[in-house]
N, C-alpha and C positions, 0 to 999 in steps of 0.2 A: 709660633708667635714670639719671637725671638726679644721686638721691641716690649713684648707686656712682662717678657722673664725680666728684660735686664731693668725696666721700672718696678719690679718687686725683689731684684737682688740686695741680699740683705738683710731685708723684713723677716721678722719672724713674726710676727702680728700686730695686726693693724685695729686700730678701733673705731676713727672715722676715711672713708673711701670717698673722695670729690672725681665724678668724671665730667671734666671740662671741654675735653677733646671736641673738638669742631674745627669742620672747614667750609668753605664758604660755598655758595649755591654760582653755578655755574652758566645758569638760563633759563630763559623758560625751556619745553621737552622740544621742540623743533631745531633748539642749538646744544642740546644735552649731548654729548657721545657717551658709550660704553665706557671709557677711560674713567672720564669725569663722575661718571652714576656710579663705578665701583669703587672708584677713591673717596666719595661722600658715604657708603656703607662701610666700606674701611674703618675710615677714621670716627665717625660717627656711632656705630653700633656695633660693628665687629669689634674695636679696641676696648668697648668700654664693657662688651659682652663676656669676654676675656679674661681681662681685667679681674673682672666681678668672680670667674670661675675659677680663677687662679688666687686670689688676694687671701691670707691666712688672717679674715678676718673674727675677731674673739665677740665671743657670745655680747650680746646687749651695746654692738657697733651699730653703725649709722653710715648706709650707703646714698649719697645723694647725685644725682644725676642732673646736666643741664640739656635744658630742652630749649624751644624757642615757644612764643607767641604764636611762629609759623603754625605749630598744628591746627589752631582754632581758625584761620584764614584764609580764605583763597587768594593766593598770589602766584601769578603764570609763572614768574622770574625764579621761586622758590621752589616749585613743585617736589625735587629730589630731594632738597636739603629737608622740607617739613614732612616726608616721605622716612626720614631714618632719625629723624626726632620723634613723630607718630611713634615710631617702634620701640625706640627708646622709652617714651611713655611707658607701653606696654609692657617690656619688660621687664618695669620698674614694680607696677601693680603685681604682675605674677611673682617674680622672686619678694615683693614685700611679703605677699602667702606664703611663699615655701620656705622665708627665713623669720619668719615671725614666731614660732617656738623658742628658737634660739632668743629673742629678744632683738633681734637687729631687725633696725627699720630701714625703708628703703623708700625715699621721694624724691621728685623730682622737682627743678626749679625754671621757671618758663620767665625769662626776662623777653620782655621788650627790646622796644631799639633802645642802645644802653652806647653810653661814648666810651671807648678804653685807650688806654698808652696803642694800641698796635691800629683801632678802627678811626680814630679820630680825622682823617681826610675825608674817608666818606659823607660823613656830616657837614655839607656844606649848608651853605648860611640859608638858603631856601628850603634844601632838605631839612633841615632841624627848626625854622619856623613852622614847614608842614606837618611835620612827627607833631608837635610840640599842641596846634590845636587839635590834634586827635586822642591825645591822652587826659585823662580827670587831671590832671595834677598841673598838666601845662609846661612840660620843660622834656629835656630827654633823662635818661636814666645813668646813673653811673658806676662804676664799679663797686665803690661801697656800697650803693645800695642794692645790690644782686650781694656781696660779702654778707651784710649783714643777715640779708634771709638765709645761707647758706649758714651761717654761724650758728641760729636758732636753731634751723633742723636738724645740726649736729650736737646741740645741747640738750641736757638730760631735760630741759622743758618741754620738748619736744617727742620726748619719749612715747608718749600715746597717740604719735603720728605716724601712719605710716600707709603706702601707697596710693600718695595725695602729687599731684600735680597743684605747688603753689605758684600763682601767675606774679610776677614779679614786674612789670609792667609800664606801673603805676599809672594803672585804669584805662589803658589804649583799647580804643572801638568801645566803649562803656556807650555813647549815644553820642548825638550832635554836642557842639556846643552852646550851655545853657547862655540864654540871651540874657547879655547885662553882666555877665561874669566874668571876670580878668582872671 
């Protein structure tokens, strides 16, 4: 794992651990190849599994993991990618068990569709009218607001949290839209 040494060359310990690492879904399973399914466990879950076993991190740290919305959905187009976030979840629950003595917590954070510096093409102007009536809030999501939930579960407020998937979202698939509501 040469890539996760030389991202911890240096460190002698760490107190909060952010694994951000994603790469994008590829198709649905009839345009999936083996290439593509093991570069999405790669980067997805192998890097961040790694990561996690190698990081010299100190008693009462804060591992936080990013996941997607995908797990809770069915979408053909995503199947792989919500496939090594599912796992992610998971492994987020069981090391919260196994490093919860120690005092380090470990959650996950599931944004929505969110616009960033590198995604903001994708969101075209039909595309982000339609996100936009599917979520409570009515708009898309932006990187502040996946920062800031990422900043609380690294804060000692957050300390009596721990192998929680927070939906970061802001209310996507919650129900129809209420009639009469802007």
């Amino acid at each position: 794992m040469e890539g996760v040494d030389k991202a911890l060359e240096g460190i002698d310990s760490l107190d909060i651990l952010v694994n951000n690492a994603a790469t994008t879904p590829k198709g649905p399973i009839e345009t999936d190849t083996p290439e593509n399914f093991d570069h999405l466990f790669a980067v997805n879950v192998r890097a961040p599994y790694f990561l996690i076993q190698r990081a010299p991190m100190n008693d009462g740290g804060r591992i936080i993991n990013i996941s997607s919305v995908a797990t809770r959905m069915a979408n053909p187009a995503q199947t792989s990618f919500a496939m090594t976030k599912g796992a992610l979840e998971t492994m987020s629950r069981t090391l919260a068990h196994q490093l919860g003595p120690r005092g380090i917590t470990v959650n996950v954070v599931a944004p929505g569709a969110t616009r960033t510096a590198d995604n903001g093409e994708v969101f075209t102007p039909e595309l982000e009218a339609a996100i936009e009536t599917l979520t409570a809030q009515r708009r898309l999501g932006t990187a502040e607001d996946i920062a800031d939930v990422v900043a609380f579960l690294a804060s000692d407020d957050a300390r009596w949290v721990t192998g929680q998937v927070l939906d970061a979202s802001g209310g996507l698939f919650l129900g129809p839209p209420a009639q009469g509501v802007q």
